[in-house]
Structures are given as C-alpha cells and as structure tokens.
NUBALUM-73237 format. One line per field, with one value per atom (N, C-alpha, C): residue number from 0; z, x, y; atom name. Coordinates in Angstrom, 1 decimal. Atoms other than C-alpha are relative to their C-alpha. Layout:
// residues N
k: (NUM, ...)
w: (Z, ...)
u: (X, ...)
v: (Y, ...)
a: (CA, ...)
This chain:
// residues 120
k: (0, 0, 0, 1, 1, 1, 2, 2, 2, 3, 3, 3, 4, 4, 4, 5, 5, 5, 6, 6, 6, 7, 7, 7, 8, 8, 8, 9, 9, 9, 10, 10, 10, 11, 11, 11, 12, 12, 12, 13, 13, 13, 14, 14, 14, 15, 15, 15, 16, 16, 16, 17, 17, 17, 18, 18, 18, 19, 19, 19, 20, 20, 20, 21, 21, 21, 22, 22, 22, 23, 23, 23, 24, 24, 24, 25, 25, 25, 26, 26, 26, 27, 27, 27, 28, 28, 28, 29, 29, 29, 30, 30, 30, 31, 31, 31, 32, 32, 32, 33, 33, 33, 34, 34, 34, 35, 35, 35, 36, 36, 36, 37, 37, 37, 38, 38, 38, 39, 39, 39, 40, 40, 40, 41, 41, 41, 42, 42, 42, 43, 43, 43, 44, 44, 44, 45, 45, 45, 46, 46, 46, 47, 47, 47, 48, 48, 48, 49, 49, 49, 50, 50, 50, 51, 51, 51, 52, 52, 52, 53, 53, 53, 54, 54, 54, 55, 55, 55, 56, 56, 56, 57, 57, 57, 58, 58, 58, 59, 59, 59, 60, 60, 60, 61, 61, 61, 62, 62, 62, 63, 63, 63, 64, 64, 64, 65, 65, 65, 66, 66, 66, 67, 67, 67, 68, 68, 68, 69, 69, 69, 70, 70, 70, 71, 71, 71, 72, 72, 72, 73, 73, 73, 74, 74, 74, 75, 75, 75, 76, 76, 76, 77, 77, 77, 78, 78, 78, 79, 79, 79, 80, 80, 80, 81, 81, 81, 82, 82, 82, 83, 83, 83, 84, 84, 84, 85, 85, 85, 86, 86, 86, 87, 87, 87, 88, 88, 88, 89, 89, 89, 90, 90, 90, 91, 91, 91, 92, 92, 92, 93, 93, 93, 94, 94, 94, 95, 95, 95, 96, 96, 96, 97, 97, 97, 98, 98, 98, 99, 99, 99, 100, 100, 100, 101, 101, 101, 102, 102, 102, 103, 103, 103, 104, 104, 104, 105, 105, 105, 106, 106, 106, 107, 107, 107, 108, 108, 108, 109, 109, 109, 110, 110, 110, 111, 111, 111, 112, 112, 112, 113, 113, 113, 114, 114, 114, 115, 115, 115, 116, 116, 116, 117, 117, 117, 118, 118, 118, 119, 119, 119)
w: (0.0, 0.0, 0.0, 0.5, -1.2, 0.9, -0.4, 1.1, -1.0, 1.4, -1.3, 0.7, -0.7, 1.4, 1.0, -1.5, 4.7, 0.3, -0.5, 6.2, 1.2, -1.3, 9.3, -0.3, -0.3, 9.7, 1.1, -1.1, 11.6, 1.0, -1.3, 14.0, 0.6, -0.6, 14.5, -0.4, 1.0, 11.8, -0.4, 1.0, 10.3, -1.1, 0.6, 7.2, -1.4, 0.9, 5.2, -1.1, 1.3, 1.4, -0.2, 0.1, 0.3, -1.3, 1.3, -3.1, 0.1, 0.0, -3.1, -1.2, 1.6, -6.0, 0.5, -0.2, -5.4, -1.4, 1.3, -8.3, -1.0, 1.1, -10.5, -0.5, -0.2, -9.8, 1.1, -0.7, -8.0, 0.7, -1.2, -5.2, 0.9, -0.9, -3.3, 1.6, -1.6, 0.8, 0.6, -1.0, 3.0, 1.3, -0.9, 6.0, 1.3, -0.8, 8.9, 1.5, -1.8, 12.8, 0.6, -0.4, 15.5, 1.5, -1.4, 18.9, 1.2, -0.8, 21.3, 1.2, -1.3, 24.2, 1.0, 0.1, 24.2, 0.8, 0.1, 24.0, 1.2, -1.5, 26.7, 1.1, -1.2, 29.2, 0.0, 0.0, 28.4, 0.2, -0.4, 28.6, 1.0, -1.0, 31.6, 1.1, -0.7, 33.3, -0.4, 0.4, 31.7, 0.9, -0.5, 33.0, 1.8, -1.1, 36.1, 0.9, -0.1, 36.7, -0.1, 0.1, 35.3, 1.7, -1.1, 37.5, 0.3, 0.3, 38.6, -0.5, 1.2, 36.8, 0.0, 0.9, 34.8, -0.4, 0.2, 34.0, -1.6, 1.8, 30.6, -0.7, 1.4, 28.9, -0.4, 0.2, 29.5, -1.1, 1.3, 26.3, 0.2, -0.1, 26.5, -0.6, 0.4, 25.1, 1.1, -0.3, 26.2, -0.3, 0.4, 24.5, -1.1, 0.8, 22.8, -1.0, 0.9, 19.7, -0.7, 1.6, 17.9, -1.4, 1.5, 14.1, -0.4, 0.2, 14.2, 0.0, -0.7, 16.1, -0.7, 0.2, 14.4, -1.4, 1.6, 10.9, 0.1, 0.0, 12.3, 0.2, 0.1, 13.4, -1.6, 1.2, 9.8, -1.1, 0.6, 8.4, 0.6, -0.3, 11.3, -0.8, 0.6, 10.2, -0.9, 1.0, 6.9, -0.4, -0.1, 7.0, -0.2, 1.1, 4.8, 1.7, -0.7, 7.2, 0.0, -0.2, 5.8, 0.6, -0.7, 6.6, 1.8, -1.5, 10.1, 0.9, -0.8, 10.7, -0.5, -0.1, 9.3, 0.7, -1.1, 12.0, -0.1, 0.9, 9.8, 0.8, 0.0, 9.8, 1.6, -0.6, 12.3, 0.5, -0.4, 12.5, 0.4, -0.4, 12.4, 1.9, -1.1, 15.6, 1.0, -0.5, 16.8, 0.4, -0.2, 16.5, 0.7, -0.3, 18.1, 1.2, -1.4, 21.3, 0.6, -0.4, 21.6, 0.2, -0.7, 21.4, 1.2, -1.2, 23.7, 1.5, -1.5, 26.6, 0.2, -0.1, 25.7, 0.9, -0.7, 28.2, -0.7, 0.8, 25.7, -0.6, 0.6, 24.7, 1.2, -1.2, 28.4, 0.5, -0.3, 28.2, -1.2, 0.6, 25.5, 0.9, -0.2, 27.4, 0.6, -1.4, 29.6, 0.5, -1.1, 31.4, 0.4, -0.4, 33.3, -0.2, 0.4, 32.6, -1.5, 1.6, 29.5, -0.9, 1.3, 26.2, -1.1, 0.7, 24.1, -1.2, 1.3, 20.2, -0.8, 0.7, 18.5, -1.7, 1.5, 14.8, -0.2, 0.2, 12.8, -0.8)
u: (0.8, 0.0, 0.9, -0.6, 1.0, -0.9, 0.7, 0.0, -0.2, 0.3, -1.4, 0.2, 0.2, -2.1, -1.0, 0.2, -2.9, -0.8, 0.3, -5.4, -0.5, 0.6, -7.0, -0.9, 1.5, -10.3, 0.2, 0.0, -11.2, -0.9, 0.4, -13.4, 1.3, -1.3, -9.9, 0.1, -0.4, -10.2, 1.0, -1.3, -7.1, -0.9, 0.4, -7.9, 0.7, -1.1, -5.6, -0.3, 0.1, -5.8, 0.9, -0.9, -4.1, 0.0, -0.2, -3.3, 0.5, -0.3, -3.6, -0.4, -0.2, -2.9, -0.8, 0.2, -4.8, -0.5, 0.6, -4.5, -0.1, -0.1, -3.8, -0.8, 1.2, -6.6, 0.2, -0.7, -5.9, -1.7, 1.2, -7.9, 0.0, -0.3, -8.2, -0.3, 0.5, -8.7, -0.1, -0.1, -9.5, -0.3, 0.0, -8.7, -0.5, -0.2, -10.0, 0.3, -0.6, -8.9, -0.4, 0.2, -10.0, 0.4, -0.7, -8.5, -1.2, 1.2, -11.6, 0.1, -0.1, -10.1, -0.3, 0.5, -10.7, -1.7, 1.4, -14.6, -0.4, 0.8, -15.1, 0.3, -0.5, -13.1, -1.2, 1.1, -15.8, -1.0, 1.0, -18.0, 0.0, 0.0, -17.4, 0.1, 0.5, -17.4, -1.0, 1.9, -20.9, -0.3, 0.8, -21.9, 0.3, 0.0, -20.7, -0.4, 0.7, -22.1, -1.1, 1.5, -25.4, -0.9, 1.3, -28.6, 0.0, 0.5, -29.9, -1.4, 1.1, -33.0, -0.8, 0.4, -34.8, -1.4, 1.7, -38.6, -0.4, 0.1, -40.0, -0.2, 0.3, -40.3, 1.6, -1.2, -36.7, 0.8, -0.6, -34.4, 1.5, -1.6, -30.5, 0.7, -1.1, -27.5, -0.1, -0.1, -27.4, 1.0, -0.9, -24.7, 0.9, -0.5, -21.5, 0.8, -0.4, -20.4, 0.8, -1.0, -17.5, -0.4, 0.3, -17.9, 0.5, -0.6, -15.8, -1.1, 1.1, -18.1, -1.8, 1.1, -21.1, 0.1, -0.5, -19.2, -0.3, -0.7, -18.3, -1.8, 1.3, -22.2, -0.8, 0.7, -23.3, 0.4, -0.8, -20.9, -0.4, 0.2, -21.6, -1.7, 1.7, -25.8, -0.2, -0.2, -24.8, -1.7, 1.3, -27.2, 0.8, -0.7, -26.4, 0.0, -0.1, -25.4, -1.1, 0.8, -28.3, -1.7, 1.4, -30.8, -0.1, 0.1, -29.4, -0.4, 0.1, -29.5, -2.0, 1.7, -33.3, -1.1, 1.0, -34.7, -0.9, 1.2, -37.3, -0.4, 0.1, -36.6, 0.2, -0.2, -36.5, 1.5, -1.6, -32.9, 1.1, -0.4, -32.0, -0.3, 0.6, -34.3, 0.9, -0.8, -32.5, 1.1, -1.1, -29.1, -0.2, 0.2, -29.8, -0.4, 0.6, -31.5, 1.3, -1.4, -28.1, 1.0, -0.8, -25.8, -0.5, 0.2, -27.7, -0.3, 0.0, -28.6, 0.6, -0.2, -26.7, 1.6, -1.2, -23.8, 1.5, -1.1, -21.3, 0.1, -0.3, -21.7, -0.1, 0.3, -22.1, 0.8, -0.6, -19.0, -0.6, 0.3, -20.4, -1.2, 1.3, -23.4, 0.6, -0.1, -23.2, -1.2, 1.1, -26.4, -0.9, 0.4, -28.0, -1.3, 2.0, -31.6, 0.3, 0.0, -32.6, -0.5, 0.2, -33.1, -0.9, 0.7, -36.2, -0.4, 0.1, -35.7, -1.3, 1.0, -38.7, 0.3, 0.1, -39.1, -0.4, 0.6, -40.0, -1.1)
v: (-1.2, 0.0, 1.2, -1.2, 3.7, 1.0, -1.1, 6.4, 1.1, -1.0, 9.3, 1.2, -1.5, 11.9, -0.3, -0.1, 12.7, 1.6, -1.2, 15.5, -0.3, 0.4, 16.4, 0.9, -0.9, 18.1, 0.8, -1.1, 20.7, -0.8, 0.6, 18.2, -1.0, 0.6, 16.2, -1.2, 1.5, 13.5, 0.1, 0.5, 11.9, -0.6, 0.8, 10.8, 0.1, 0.5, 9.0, -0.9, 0.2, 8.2, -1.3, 0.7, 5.0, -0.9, 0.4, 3.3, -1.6, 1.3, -0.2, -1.5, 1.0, -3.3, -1.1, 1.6, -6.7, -0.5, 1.1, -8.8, 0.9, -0.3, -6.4, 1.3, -1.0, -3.6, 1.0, -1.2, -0.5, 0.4, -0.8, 0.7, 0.8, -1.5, 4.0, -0.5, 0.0, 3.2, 1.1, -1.0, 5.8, -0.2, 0.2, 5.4, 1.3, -1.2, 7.8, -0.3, -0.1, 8.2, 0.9, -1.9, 10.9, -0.9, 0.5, 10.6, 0.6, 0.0, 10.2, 0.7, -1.1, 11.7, 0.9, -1.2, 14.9, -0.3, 0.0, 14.2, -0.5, 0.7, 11.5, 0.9, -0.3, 13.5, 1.4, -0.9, 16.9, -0.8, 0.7, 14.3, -0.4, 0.2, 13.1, 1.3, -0.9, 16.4, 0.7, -0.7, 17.8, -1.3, 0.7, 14.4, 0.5, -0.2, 14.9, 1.2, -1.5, 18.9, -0.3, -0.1, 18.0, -0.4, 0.8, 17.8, -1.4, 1.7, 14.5, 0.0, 0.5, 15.0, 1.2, -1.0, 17.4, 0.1, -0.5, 18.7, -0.4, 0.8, 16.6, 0.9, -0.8, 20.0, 0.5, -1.1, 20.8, -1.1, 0.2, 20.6, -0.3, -0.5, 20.2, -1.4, 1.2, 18.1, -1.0, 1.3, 14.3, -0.9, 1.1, 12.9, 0.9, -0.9, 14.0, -1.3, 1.3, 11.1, -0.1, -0.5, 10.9, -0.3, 0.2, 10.9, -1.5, 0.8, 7.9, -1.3, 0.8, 6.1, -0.1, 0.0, 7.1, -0.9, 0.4, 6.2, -1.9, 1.8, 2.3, -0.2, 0.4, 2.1, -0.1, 0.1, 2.8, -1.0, 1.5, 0.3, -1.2, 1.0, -2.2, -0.5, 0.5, -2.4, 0.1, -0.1, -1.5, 0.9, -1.5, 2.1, 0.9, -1.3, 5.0, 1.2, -1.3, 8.2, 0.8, -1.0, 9.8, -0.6, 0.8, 7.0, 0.2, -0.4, 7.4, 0.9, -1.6, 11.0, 0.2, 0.0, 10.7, 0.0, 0.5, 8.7, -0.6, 0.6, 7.1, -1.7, 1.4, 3.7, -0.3, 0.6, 1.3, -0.6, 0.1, 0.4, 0.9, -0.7, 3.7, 0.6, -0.4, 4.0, -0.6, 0.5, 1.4, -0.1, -0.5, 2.3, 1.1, -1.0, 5.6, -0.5, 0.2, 4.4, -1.3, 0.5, 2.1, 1.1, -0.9, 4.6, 1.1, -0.9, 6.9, -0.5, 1.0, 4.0, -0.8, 1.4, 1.0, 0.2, 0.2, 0.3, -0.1, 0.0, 0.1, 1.2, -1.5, 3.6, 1.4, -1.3, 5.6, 0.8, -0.7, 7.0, 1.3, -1.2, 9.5, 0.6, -0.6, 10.9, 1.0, -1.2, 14.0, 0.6, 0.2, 13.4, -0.9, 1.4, 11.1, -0.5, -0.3, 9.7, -1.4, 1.4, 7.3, 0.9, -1.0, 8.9, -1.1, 1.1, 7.4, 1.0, -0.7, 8.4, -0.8, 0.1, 8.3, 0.5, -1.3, 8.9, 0.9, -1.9, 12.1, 0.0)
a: (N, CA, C, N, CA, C, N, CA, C, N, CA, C, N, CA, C, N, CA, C, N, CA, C, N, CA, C, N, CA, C, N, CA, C, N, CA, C, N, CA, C, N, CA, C, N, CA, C, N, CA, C, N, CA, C, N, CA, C, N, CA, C, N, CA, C, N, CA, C, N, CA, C, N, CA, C, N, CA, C, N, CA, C, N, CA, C, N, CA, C, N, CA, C, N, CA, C, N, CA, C, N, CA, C, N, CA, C, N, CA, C, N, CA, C, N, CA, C, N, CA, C, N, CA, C, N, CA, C, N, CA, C, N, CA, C, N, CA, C, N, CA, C, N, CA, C, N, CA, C, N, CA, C, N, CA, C, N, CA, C, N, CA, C, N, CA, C, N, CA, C, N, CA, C, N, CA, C, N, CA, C, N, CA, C, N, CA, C, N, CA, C, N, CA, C, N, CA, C, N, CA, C, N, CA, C, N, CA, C, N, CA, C, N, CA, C, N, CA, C, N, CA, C, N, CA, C, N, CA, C, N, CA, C, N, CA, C, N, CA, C, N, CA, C, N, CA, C, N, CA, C, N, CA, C, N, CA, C, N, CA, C, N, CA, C, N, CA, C, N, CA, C, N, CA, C, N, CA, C, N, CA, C, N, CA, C, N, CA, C, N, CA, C, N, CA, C, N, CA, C, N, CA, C, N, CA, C, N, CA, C, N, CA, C, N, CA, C, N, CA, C, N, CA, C, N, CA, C, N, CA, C, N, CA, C, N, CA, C, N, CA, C, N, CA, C, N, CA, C, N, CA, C, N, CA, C, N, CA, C, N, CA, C, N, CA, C, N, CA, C, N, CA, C, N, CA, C, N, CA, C, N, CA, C, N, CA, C, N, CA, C, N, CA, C, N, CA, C, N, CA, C, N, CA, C, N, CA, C, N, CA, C, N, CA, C, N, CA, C)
C-alpha cells in the first residue's frame, strides 16, 4: 500500500488516502482516525455537573459522539449516514437508542436519565 495523502479536519479527523494493488486492480482506501479523548473526558465532566434530573419540557445536550463512532455504526448495520440522521426507519431507531442507553456507549453521554428516540 502507497500512502497518497494525509489530512485532518477541523473536528480532529485523520484521514488517510491509500493506493492499493490486489490482483492487478488498483484501489483507493480511505482510512479515517480521531483521537476520542478529548470528547469522553468533556463528557465526563458535563456528565458529572449536570442535574440529577430534569422537568420533561426541558431541552439540552445528552450525548456528545464521535464521528468515528457514528461512521463504524453505519458500516456495522450497513445504513447510509443519511438513513441514520433521518430517524425514519426502524434500525436507524435502533441504533440511536443504543448509542444513547446501551452500556457500551455511556461514556459519550453527559447526562444522566434514559433517552427514548422516536421517529419524525
């Protein structure tokens, strides 16, 4: 593999271009990276400031996600980015009510409570 080029975004993606031969056929990879960090550690102090619980009219951030993370969920269920951000469907519902309650995603939240996404 032939690296092509390397940038970073202004949210703190790497994302690396790569040129690669199998069998005789050339194929571009793009690889991306963001260094999560940052985010969990803001997240864990919003989580830790917030209230312990809130009035059902009141409005505010719940969860902060890396892009990274949102990218690998639309690959894992194999769902377009825009089907996700939609909210339509059913899988997209799905996914969304995992990352915002499922225990394998509670280091993104920064507040406490359950979060039930409904469609639009």
């Amino acid at each position: 593999m032939k690296l092509l080029g390397a940038e970073v975004s202004p949210a703190g993606l790497l994302e690396k271009h790569w040129l690669t031969s199998d069998g005789g056929r050339d194929q571009i990879v793009v690889e991306r990276i963001q260094d999560v960090e940052p985010i969990l550690k803001k997240n864990q102090a919003a989580f830790n400031d917030a209230p312990t619980s809130y009035g059902k009219s009141e409005m505010g951030k719940v969860a902060d996600i890396p892009a990274v993370v949102i990218e690998e969920m639309c690959r894992l269920h194999q769902i377009t980015f825009k089907e996700l951000m939609d909210q339509r469907s059913e899988k997209s519902l799905a996914i969304w009510n995992e990352l915002l309650n499922g225990r394998d995603f509670r280091y993104f939240r920064t507040r406490p409570g359950v979060v039930t996404v409904r469609g639009r």
